[in-house]
N, C-alpha and C positions, 0 to 999 in steps of 0.2 A: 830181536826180530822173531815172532812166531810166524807159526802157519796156524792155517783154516784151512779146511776141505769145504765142500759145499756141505750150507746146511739150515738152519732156520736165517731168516732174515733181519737182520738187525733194528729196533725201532727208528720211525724215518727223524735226524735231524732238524735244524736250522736248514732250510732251501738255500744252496749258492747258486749262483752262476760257473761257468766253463773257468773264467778266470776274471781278475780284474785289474784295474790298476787308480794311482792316483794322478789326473791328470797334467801331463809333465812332468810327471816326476824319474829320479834319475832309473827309479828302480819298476820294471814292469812286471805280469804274473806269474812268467815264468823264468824269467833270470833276466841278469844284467844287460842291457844293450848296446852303453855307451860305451866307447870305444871298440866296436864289435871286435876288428881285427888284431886288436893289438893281443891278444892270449892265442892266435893263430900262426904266428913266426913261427918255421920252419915245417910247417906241414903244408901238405900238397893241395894247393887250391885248382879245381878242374870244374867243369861242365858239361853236360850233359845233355844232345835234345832231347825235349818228352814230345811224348804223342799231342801232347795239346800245342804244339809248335812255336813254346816257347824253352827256354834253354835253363837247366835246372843246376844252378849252382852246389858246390860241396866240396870238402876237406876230407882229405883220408891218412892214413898214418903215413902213409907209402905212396909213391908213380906209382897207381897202379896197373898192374900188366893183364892184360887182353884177357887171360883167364888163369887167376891167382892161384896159386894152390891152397893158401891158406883160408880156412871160412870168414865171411863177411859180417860183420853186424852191421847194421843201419840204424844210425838217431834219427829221429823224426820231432822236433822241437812242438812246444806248445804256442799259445798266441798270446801277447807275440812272441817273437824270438829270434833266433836265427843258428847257424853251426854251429858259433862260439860258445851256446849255454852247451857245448860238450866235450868243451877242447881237454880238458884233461882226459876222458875216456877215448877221446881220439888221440891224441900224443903220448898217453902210455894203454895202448892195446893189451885186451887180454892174450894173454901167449897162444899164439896157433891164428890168432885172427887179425882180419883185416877191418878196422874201424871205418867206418865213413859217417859224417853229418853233412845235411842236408839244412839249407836254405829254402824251405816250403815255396811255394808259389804266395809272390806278395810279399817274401820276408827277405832280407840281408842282400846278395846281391842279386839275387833271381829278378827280386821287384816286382813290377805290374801292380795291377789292380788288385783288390779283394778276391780269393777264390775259397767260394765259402762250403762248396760240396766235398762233400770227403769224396764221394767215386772220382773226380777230377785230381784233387788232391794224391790219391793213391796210384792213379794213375799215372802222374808226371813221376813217380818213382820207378814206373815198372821198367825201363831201360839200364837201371842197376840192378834188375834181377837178371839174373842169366840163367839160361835155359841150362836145365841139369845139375842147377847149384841150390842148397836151400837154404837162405838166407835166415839169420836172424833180424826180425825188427824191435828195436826199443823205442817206445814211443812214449811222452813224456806231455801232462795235461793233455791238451786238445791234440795232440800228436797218437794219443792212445786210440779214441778211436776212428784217426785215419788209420793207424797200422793193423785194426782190425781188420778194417775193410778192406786193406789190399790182403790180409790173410784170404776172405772171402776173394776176392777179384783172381786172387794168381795164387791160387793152394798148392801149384805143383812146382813153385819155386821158393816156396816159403815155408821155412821145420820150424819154426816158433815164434810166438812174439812175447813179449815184456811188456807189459801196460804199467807206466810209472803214475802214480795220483793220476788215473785215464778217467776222465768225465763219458761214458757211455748212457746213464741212466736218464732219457729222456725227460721224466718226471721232476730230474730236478735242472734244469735246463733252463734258468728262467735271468731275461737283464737285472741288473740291478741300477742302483741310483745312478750310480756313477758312469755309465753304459749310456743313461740315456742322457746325463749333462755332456758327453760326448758327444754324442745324436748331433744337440744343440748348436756344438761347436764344430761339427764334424769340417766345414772350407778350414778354419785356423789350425785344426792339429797337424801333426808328423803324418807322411803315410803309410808308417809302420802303424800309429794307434790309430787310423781312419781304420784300415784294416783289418786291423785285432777287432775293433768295436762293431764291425761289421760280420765279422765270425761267430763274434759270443750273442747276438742278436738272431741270426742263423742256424745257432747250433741244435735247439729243441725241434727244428724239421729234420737235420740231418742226420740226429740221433733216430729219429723216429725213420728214415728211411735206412739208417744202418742194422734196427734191431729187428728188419726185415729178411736181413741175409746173414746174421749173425749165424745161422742152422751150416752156412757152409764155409764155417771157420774148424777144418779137419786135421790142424798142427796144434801140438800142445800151447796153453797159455799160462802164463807165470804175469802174478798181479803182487803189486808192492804198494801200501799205501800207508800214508800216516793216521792214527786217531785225533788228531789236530787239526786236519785240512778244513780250514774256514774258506777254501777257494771252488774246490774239488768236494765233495762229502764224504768220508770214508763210507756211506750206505751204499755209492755208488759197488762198493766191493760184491755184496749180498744180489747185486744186479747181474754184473758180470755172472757169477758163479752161476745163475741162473739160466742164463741167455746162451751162453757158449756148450750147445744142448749137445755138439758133434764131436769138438775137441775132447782127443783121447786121453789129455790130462787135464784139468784146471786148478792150479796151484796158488793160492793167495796167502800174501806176507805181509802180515801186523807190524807197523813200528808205532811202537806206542809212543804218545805224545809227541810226535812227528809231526809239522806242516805241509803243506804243500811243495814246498823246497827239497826232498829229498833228493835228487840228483846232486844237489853240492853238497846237503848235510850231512850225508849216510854214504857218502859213497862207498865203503867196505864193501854194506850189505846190498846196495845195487848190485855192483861188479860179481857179489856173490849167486844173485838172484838170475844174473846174464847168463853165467857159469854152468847154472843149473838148467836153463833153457838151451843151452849149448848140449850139455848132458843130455835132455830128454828128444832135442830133435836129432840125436845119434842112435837113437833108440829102436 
């Protein structure tokens, strides 16, 4: 794994989209779905209500209590997904911390409709921020740049985020084939992919409305990406580094020849990436 600091911009790739998948199939673009539950045995399943007055499901290592002592990190899954694409970082926590994943709105067992804005999306978290705690966010594909925007939304409850393969770069924001065979089919699918395929159609507005408030992201960022990502672009990296004009660090990590998949491939160097965002919001 190398670093980059900011610096020239790298030439712009092949154009993806946020994520994709192949219709019906077992495997979606940001991790496994099927049998969501079954890799969540013995961890603690709770909910939450959020301000938008629906109830936010999630998994945490521990009951946990009113006001932990130990620091919190929060996953934030991409689309689709749900908790499970994190159960191993939630069932062996880094030491000192208290893990949680989250069930987005629309995903696992929160459900509902499509919710395609990130300021909504970040907001049905903010009731896991607690006042006077500053939470880590790790946020993973389409998860990256909602955990921006609650950096932006609630800076005084939030020391860092982690953007895992984070699709932020509006530019390359664009459906693909498959998105819109979707479309097509959109009464017959699951409404986990009506969902997903509603997001990644969505997301080139809500990039464009995120890179508006990007200026009041004032916690360090730590970015992890692969040179592989046919899902995500690693150019997106060269965006970031650009955009996050207020944050007092912005730290980006090279995994060469890396997919999109990194939260299960590399776990090591995730966990190590977390570590360090842990390190810099104690700073």
């Amino acid at each position: 794994m190398s670093r980059t600091r900011n610096g020239p911009r790298p030439p712009l790739h092949r154009r993806h989209g946020v994520a994709g998948f192949v219709l019906l199939a077992p495997l979606n673009a940001c991790g496994p779905l099927l049998n969501a539950d079954s890799n969540l045995t013995g961890l603690h399943r709770g909910a939450i209500q959020s301000p938008l007055g629906s109830e936010l499901s999630y998994v945490a290592s521990i009951h946990e209590a009113p006001r932990p002592t130990n620091r919190r990190i929060i996953y934030v899954h991409g689309t689709p997904g749900n908790a499970s694409n994190f159960a191993r970082y939630v069932r062996e926590p880094i030491p000192g911390t208290l893990a949680i994943a989250i069930d987005r709105l629309g995903f696992g067992k929160t459900g509902g409709p499509a919710v395609c804005s990130f300021e909504d999306q970040a907001r049905a978290i903010e009731p896991l921020l607690l006042e006077g705690e500053r939470v880590v966010l790790v946020g993973h594909s389409l998860g990256g740049p909602i955990v921006a925007r609650a950096a932006a939304d609630f800076s005084d409850r939030i020391g860092a985020i982690v953007i895992l393969a984070g699709s932020l770069d509006p530019q390359l924001e664009n459906p693909r084939w498959f998105n819109y065979a979707g479309a097509s089919l959109h009464p017959l699918l699951p409404r986990v992919v009506r969902n997903s395929n509603m997001e990644i159609f969505d997301a080139r507005k809500q990039t464009l409305l995120l890179a508006e408030v990007l200026e009041r992201v004032t916690c360090p960022v730590v970015i992890v990406h692969g040179t592989r990502d046919t899902l995500v672009p690693y150019t997106n990296v060269a965006y970031m580094q650009s955009a996050f004009t207020n944050a007092p660090t912005v730290e980006a990590y090279t995994l060469h020849g890396a997919n999109h998949f990194i939260p299960w491939t590399h776990e090591p160097e995730i966990r190590s990436a977390i570590e360090r965002a842990l390190e810099l919001s104690s700073n």
